[in-house]
C-alpha positions in Angstrom: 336.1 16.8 119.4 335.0 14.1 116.9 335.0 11.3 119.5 333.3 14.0 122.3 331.3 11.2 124.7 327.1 12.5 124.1 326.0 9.8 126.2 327.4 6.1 127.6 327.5 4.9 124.0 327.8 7.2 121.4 330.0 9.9 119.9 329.2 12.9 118.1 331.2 11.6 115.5 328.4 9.0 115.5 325.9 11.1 115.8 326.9 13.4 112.6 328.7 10.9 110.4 326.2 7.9 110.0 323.6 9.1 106.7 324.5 7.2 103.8 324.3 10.4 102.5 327.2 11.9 104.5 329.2 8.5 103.6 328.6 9.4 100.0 329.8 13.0 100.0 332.2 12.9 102.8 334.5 14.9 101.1 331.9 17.8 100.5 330.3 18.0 103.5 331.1 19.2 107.3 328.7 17.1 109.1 329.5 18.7 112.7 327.0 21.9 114.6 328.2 25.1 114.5 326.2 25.5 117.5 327.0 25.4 121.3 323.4 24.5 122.4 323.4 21.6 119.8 325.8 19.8 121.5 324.0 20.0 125.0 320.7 19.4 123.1 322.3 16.0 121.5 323.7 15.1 125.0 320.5 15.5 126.7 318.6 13.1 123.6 321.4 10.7 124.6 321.1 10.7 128.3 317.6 10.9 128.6 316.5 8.5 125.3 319.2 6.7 124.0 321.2 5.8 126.6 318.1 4.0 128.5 317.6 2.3 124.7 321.0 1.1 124.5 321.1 -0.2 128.4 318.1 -2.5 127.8 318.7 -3.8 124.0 322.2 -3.7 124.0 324.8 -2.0 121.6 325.5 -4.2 119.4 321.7 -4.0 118.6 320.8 -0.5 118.2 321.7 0.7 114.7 321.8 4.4 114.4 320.4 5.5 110.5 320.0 9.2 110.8 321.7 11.7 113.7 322.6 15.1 113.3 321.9 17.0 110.1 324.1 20.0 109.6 323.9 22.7 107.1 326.4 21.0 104.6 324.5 17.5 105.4 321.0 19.7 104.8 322.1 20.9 101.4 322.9 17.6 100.0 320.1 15.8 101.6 317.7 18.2 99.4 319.5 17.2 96.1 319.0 14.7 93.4 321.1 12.2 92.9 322.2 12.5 89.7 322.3 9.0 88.1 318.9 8.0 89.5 317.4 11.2 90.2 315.8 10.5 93.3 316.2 12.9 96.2 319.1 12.2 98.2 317.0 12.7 101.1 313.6 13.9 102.7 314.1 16.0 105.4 311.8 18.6 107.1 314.5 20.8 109.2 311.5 23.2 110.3 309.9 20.6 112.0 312.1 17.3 112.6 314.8 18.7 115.0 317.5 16.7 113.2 319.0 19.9 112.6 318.8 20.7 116.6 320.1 24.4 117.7 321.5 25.3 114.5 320.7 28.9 113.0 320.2 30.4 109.5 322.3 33.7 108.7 319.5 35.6 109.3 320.3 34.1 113.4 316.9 31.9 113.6 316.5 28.0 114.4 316.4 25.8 111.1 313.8 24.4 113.4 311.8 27.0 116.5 311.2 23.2 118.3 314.7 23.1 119.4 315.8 20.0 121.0 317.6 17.1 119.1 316.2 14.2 117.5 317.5 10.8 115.5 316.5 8.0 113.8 317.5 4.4 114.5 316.1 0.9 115.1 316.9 -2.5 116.7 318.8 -5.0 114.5 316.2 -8.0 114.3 313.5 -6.4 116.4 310.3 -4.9 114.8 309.8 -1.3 115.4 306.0 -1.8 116.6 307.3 -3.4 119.3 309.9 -1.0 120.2 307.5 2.2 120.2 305.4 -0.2 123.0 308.8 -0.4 125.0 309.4 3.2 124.8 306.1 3.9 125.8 306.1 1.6 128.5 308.6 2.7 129.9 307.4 6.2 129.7 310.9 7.9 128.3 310.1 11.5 127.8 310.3 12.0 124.3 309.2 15.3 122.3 308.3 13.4 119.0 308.0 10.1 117.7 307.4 9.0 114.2 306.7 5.4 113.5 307.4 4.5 110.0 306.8 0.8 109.5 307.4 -2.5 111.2 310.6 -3.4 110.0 311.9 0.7 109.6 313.9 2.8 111.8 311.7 5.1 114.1 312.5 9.0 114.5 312.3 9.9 118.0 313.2 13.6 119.9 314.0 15.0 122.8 313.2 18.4 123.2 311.8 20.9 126.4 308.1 20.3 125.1 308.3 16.5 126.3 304.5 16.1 124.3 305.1 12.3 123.9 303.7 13.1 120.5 303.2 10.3 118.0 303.1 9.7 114.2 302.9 7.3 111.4 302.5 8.0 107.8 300.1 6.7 104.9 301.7 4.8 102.1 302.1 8.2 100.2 303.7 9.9 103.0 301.1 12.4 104.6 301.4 12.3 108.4 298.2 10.5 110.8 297.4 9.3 113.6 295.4 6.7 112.0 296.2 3.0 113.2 298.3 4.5 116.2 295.1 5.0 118.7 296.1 2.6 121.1 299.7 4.2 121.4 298.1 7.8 121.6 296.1 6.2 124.6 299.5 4.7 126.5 301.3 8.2 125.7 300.0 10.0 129.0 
């Protein structure tokens, strides 16, 4: 199961095993879904967004930061470290579909948007320039959260297909602000 194919390039062991987080802790945590649907939601992120990523920049060049979040990866991504006491992690599962098709006891979604989603970037390649070659080439993502020039982007794939964009003030709130000309090329 750990080298299961999600797409031309990568594996879900990939996919669930590349947080410095997981690294870190990778003898307390499971890092793999529990659910059925995740996997066919992280195939179809693959097919549909990474793959045609990976076919034109090559994989040498696409760096994966942040795949699949699983319950175990969720618990210790919400901790402190506890030398430096900075959060391991920040994570919104409700909202950021890392956490895909996975459930809570009580049996609903960590996140209702379902779909699958990652972060990554291109080794020596800004990120500005990226989210302009995703757009142009009109991939249909679900969300897309630009985070800085030289910073991994978070993109999803989900059944909404919105094409919705984001970036983030130097404090962290979410906006739209700066991004107008993207918003515009989204459609």
């Amino acid at each position: 199961m750990l080298d299961f194919s999600l797409g031309k390039y990568l594996t879900l062991e990939d996919f669930c095993t590349c947080t410095k987080t997981y690294q870190k802790h990778i003898d307390q945590i499971n890092p793999y879904p529990k659910n059925s649907d995740t996997m066919q939601a992280l195939q179809n992120l693959n097919q549909f967004i990474i793959d045609p990523i990976i076919d034109y920049f090559g994989k040498e060049q696409f760096k994966l930061t942040y795949g699949f979040c699983s319950y175990d990866l969720k618990k210790y991504l919400n901790q402190k470290d506890p030398i430096t006491g900075i959060k391991n992690g920040r994570i919104d599962p409700s909202r950021d579909q890392h956490m895909a098709h996975e459930t809570k006891k009580n049996g609903q979604y960590y996140c209702n948007r379902l779909g699958a989603s990652c972060d990554f970037l291109i080794i020596n390649y800004p990120s500005d320039e990226l989210v302009e070659w995703i757009l142009n080439q009109k991939l249909p993502f679900d969300s897309l959260y630009f985070y800085g020039k030289n910073r991994p982007i978070h993109i999803s794939y989900g059944s909404q297909h919105k094409r919705d964009i984001w970036t983030f003030t130097n404090t962290g709130v979410p906006t739209k602000k700066g991004i107008e000309n993207w918003i515009k090329k989204r459609v």
